[in-house]
C-alpha positions in Angstrom: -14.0 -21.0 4.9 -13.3 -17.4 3.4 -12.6 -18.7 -0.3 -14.6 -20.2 -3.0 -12.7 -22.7 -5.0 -13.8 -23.1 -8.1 -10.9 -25.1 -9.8 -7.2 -23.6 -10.4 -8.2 -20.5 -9.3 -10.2 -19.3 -5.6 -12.6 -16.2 -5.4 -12.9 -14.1 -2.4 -16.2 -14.8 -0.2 -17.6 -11.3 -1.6 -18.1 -13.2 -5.0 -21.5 -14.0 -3.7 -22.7 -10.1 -4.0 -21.0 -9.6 -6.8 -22.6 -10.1 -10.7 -20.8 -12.6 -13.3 -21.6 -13.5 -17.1 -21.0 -17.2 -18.1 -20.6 -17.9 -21.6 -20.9 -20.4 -23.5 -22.5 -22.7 -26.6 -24.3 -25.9 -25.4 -22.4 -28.8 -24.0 -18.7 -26.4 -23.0 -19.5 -26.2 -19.1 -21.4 -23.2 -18.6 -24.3 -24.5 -16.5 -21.7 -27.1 -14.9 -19.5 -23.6 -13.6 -22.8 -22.4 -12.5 -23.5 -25.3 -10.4 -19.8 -25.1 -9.2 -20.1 -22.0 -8.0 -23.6 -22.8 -5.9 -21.8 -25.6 -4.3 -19.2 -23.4 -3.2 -21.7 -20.6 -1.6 -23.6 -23.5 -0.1 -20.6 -24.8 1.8 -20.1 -20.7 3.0 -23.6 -20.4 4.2 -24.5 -18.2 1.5 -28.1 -18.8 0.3 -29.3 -18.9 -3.6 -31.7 -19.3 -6.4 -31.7 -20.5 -9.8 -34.2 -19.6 -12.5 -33.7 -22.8 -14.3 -35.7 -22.6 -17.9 -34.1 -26.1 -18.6 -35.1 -28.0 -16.1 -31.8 -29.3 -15.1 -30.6 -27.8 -11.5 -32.5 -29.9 -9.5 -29.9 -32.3 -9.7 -28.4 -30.2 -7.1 -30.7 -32.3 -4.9 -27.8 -34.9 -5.6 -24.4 -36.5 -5.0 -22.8 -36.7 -8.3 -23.3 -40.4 -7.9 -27.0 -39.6 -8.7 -28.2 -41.5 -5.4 -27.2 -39.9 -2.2 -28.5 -36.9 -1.2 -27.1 -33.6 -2.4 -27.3 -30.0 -1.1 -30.4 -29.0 1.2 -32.1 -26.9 -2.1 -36.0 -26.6 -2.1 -37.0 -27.6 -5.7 -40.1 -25.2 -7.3 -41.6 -26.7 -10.9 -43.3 -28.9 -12.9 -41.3 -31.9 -13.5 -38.7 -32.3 -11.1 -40.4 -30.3 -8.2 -41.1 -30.4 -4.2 -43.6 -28.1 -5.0 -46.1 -27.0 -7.9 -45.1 -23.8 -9.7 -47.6 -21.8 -11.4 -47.1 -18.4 -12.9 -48.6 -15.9 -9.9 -45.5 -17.2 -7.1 -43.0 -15.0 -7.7 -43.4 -12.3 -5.0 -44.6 -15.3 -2.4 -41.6 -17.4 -3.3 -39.5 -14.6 -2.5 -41.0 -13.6 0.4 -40.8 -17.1 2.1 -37.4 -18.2 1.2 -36.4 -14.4 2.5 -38.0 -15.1 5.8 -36.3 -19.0 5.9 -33.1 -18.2 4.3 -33.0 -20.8 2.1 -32.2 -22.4 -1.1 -34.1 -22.7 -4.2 -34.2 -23.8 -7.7 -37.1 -22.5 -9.9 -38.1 -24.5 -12.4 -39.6 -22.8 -15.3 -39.8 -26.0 -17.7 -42.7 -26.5 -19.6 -44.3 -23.4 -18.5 -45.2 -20.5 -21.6 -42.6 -18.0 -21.8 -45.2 -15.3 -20.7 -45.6 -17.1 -17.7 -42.3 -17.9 -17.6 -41.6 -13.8 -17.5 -43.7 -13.1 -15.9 -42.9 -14.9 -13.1 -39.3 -13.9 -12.8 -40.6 -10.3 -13.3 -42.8 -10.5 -9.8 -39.7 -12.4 -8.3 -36.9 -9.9 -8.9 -39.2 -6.9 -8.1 -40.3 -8.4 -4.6 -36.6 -9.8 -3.8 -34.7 -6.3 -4.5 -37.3 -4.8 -2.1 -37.4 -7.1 0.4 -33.8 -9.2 1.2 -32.0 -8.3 4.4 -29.2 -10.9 3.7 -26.4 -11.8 1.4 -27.6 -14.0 -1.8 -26.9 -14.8 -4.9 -29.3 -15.8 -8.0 -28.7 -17.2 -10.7 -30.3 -17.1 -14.4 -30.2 -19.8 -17.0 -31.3 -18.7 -20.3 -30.4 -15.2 -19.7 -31.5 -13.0 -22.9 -35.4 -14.8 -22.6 -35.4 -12.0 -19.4 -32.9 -9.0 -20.6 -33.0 -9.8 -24.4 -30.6 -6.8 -26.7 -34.4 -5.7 -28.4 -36.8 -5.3 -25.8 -40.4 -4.8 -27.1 -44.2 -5.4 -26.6 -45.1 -7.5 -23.4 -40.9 -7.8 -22.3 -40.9 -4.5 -20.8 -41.7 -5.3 -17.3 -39.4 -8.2 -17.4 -36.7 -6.7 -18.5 -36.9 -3.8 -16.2 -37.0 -6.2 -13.2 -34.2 -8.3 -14.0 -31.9 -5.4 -15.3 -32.8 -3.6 -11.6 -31.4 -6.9 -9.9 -28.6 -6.8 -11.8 -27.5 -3.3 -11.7 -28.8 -2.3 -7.9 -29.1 -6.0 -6.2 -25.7 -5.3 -4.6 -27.2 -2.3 -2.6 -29.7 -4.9 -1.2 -26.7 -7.6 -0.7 -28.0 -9.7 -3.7 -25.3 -11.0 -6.6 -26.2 -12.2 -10.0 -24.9 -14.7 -12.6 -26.3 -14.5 -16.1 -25.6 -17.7 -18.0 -26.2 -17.9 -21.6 -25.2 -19.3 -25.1 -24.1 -16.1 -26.4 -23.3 -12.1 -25.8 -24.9 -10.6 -28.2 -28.3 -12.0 -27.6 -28.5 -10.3 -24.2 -29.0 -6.3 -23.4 -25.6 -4.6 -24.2 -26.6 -2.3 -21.4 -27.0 -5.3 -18.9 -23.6 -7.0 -20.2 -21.6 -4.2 -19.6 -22.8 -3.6 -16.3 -21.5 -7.2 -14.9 -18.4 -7.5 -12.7 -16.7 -10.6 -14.3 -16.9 -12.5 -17.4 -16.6 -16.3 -17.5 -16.4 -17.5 -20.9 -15.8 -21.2 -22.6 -15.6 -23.0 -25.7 -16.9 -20.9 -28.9 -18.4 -17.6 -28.7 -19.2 -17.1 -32.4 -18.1 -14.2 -34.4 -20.6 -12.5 -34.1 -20.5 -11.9 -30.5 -16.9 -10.6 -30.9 -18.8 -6.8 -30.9 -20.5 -7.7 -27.5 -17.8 -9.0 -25.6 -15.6 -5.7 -26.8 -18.0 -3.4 -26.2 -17.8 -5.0 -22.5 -14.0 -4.9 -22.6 -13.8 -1.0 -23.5 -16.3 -0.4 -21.1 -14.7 -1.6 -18.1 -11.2 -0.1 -19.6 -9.9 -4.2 -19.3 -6.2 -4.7 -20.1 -5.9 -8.1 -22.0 -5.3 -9.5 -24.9 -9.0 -9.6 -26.3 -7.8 -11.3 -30.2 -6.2 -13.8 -28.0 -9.3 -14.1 -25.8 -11.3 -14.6 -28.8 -9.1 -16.7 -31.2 -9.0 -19.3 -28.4 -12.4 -20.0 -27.6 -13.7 -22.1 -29.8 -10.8 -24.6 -29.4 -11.5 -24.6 -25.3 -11.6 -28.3 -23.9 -14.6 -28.3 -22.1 -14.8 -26.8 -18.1 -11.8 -24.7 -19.2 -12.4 -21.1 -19.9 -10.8 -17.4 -19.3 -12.4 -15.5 -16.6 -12.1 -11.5 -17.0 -12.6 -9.1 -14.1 -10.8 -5.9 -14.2 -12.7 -3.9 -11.5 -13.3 -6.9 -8.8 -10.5 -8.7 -8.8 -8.1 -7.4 -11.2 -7.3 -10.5 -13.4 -7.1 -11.7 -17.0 -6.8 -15.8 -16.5 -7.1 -18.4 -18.1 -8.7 -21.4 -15.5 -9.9 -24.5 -15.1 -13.1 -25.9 -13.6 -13.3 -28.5 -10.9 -15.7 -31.5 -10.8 -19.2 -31.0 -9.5 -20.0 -33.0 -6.3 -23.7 -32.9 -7.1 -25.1 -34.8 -9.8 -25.7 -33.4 -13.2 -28.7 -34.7 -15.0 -28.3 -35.1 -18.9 -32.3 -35.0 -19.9 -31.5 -37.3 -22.9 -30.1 -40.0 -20.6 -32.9 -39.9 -17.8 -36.1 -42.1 -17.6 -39.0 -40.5 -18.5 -40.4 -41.6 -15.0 -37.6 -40.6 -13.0 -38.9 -39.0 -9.7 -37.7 -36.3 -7.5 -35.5 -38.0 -4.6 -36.6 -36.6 -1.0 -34.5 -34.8 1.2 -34.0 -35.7 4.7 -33.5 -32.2 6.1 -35.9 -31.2 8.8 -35.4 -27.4 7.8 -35.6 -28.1 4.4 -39.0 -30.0 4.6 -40.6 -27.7 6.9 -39.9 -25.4 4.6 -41.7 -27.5 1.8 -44.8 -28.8 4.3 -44.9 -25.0 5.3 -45.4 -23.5 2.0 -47.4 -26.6 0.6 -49.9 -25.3 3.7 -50.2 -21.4 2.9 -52.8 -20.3 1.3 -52.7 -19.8 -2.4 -53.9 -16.1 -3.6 -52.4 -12.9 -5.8 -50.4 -11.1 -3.1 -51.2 -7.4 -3.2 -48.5 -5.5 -5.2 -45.6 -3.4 -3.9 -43.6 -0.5 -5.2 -40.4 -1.3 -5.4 -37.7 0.6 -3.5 -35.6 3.1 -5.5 -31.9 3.3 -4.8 -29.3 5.0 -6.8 -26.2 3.4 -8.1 -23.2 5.2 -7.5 -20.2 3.7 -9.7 -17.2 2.7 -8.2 -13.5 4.5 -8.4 -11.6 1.7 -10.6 -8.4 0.6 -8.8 -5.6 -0.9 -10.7 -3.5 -1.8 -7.3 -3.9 -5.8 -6.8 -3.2 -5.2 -3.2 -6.2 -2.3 -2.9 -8.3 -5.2 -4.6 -7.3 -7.7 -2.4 -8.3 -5.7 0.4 -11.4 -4.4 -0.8 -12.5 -7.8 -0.8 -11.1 -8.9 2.0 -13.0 -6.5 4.0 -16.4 -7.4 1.9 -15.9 -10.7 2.6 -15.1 -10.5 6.0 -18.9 -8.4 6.6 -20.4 -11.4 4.7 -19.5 -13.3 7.6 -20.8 -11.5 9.9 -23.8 -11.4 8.6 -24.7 -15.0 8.2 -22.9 -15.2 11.9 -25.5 -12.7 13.1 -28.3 -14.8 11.5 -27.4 -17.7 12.7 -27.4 -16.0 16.9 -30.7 -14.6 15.6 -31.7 -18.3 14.5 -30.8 -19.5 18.2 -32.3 -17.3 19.4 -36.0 -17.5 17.7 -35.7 -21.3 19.0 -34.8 -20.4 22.4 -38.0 -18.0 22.2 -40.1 -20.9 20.8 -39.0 -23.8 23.8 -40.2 -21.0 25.9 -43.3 -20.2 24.4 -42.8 -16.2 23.7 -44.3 -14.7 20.2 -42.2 -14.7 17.6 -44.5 -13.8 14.9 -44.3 -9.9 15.7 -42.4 -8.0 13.0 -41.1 -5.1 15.8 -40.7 -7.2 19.5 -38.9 -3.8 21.5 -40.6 -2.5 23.9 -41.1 1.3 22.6 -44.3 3.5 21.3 -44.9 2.3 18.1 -47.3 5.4 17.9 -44.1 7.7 18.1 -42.2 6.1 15.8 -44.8 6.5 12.9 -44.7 10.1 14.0 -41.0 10.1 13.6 -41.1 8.0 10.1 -43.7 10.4 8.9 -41.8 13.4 9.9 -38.6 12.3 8.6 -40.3 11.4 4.8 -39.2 8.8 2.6 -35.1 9.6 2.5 -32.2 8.0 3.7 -32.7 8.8 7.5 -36.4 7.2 8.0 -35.1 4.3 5.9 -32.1 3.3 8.4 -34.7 4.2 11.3 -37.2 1.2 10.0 -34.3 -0.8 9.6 -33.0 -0.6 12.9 -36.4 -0.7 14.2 -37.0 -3.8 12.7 -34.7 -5.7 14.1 -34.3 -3.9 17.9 -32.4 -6.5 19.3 -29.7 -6.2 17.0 -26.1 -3.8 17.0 -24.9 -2.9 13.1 -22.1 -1.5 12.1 -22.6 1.5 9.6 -21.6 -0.6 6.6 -24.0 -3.1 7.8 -26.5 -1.2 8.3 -25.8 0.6 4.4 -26.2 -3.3 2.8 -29.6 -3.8 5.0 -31.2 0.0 3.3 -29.0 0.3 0.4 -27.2 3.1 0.7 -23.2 3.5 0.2 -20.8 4.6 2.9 -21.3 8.4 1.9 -21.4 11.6 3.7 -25.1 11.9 3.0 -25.0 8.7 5.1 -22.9 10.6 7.8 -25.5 13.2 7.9 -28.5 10.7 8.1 -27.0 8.7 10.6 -25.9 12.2 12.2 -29.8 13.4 12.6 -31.0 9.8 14.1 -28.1 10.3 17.2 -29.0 14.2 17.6 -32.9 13.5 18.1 -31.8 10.4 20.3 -33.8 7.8 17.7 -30.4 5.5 17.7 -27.6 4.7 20.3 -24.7 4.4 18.6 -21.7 3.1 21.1 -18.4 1.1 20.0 -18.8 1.7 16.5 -22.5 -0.1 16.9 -25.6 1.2 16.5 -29.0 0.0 17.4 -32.7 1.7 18.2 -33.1 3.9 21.3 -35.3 1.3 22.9 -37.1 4.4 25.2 -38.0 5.9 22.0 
């Protein structure tokens, strides 16, 4: 599967790195397309995680019959939880489902909105600087995290969340922001987002907001007719805007969920969290149950800089662009699943695969080489490729995994690994000299 079909319309596969808005007031389908759109990267292998204020994505757990089981999704909360969520697990949540690629809904529910903030803050700082495969999070309740005023305690928060959404794609990671309105989130943060999703009545007074978002991404459309039609919109129908990524002004159509979507008003106050029969899925939960519990030690977080794209108006250069970004998504998660194989093939025969660098090289020499080369471009792609020795990537491959963009700096990085004989680059290939 190379398309993700979300109703009368199908997104490329590279929608999952990408960054979307949904909009909408209560009740016109903006947490349904959300849920949608997980469905669809579930079914492509793509992992994800939902900060979920409203306690209401668990029911991904769920056939939309409400009985049989759902998606494979690893349920963090208060109420409707697999496991107990306090406010100091953001950077070990990230960390874990990082290192067991998998799903998660965080369940913020009932928690203060300090906490609450504080959590996500800890989260999207640890995620940008650790992820090493494509994912996509979503974030219900958006402007609580990346509000238009930012002031007193917010500022972390908002830094943290506005870094995911405006570097995450350096680090393979995509973003949806789903709220009730436009202007209630950052103007900075709005205009940053690829595509705009937006449903039954935006009020007037977010007219500015979606504008300003229009005239920065120089969209051709007809905005009055945009805006005089939204707040006659049946519900799950919508106009989805994306000038840059993939050149359209449509209006579309949500399909039906195939997980089930709880209505809080409607559900038994002792309802209980069905279990899920996955083996990976509950060794995940048994695992993490198991660790121990403690303030992890706090990290700086990796700086990258964004470099913005050329806009293309040719639907055929889009088309390709994404073609080709999808296409490297899929050989990613293929390479993860051999490296999954092979970690099980390492287990039945007893071999140690706790060890962060298994290659059989001086680890001595390459600190000396990491030290000598500072903290640029070039010692980056060297601890990449060092940490993961048995692997080949291919240069854009290997700019997702460090962040950097297919440049000529990159050239020249790449260009002083081969020359001191750190890399072996053959085929269009590269991996770690192992006699380093």
């Amino acid at each position: 599967m190379t398309e993700i079909n979300i109703g009368s319309m199908k997104l490329p596969l590279s929608s999952a790195t990408k960054t979307f808005a949904i909009l909408a007031k209560r009740g016109a389908g903006k947490t349904y397309t959300g849920a949608v759109l997980a469905e669809e990267f579930a079914k492509n292998g793509i992992p994800f995680i939902v900060f979920d204020p409203i306690d209401v994505w668990w029911g991904l757990r769920l056939d939309k019959n409400g009985k049989d089981k759902g998606l494979p999704v690893v349920v963090f909360g208060l109420e409707h939880a697999d496991i107990e969520l306090n406010r100091d697990m953001g950077r070990e949540i990230a960390r874990a489902i990082v290192k067991d690629n998998v799903s998660c809904v965080i369940s913020t529910f009932g928690m203060p909105k300090v906490a609450q903030r504080h959590l996500i803050a800890e989260f999207s700082e640890e995620i940008l600087n650790i992820n090493n495969t494509p994912r996509h999070i979503f974030i219900e309740e958006a402007h609580e995290f990346v509000p238009q005023r930012v002031f007193g305690g917010l500022g972390k928060t908002f830094n943290a969340v506005s870094n995911l959404v405006v570097m995450g794609r350096n680090r393979g990671i995509g973003v949806t922001l789903i709220n009730q309105r436009a202007a209630t989130i950052n103007k900075d943060v709005l205009t940053q987002l690829d595509t705009l999703l937006a449903f039954r009545n935006v009020s007037p007074q977010d007219r500015k907001a979606l504008r300003d978002w229009v005239e920065y991404h120089s969209a051709e459309g007809d905005f009055e007719k945009f805006m005089d039609s939204l707040p006659s919109l049946p519900t799950g129908e919508g106009w989805i805007w994306s000038p840059e990524f993939l050149g359209i002004f449509n209006r579309i159509k949500i399909r039906k969920r195939e997980t089930f979507h709880p209505d809080r008003e409607q559900l038994d106050k002792k309802f209980e969290m069905p279990s899920f029969d996955s083996m990976d899925v509950q060794g995940f939960i048994e695992k993490f149950k198991t660790q121990t519990k403690g303030a992890a030690k706090k990290e700086k977080g990796s700086k990258f800089v964004e470099v913005p794209e050329v806009k293309r108006d040719s639907q055929e250069v889009i088309a390709l662009r994404n073609e080709y970004e999808s296409k490297l998504l899929q050989k990613d998660m293929e390479i993860r699943k051999v490296q999954s194989v092979l970690e099980s093939i390492r287990k039945m025969l007893g071999g140690d695969t706790t060890s962060a660098m298994p290659m059989q090289m001086n680890s001595s020499n390459l600190s000396l080489w990491l030290e000598k080369l500072g903290n640029g471009g070039t010692s980056r792609i060297l601890k990449f490729l060092a940490e993961h020795p048995a692997n080949r990537f291919t240069r854009p491959q290997i700019g997702l995994g460090v962040g950097l963009t297919m440049s000529g700096s990159f050239s020249t990085y790449m260009s002083t690994l081969k020359r001191n004989r750190l890399i072996i680059e053959e085929g269009g290939l590269s991996r770690i000299n192992p006699d380093l």
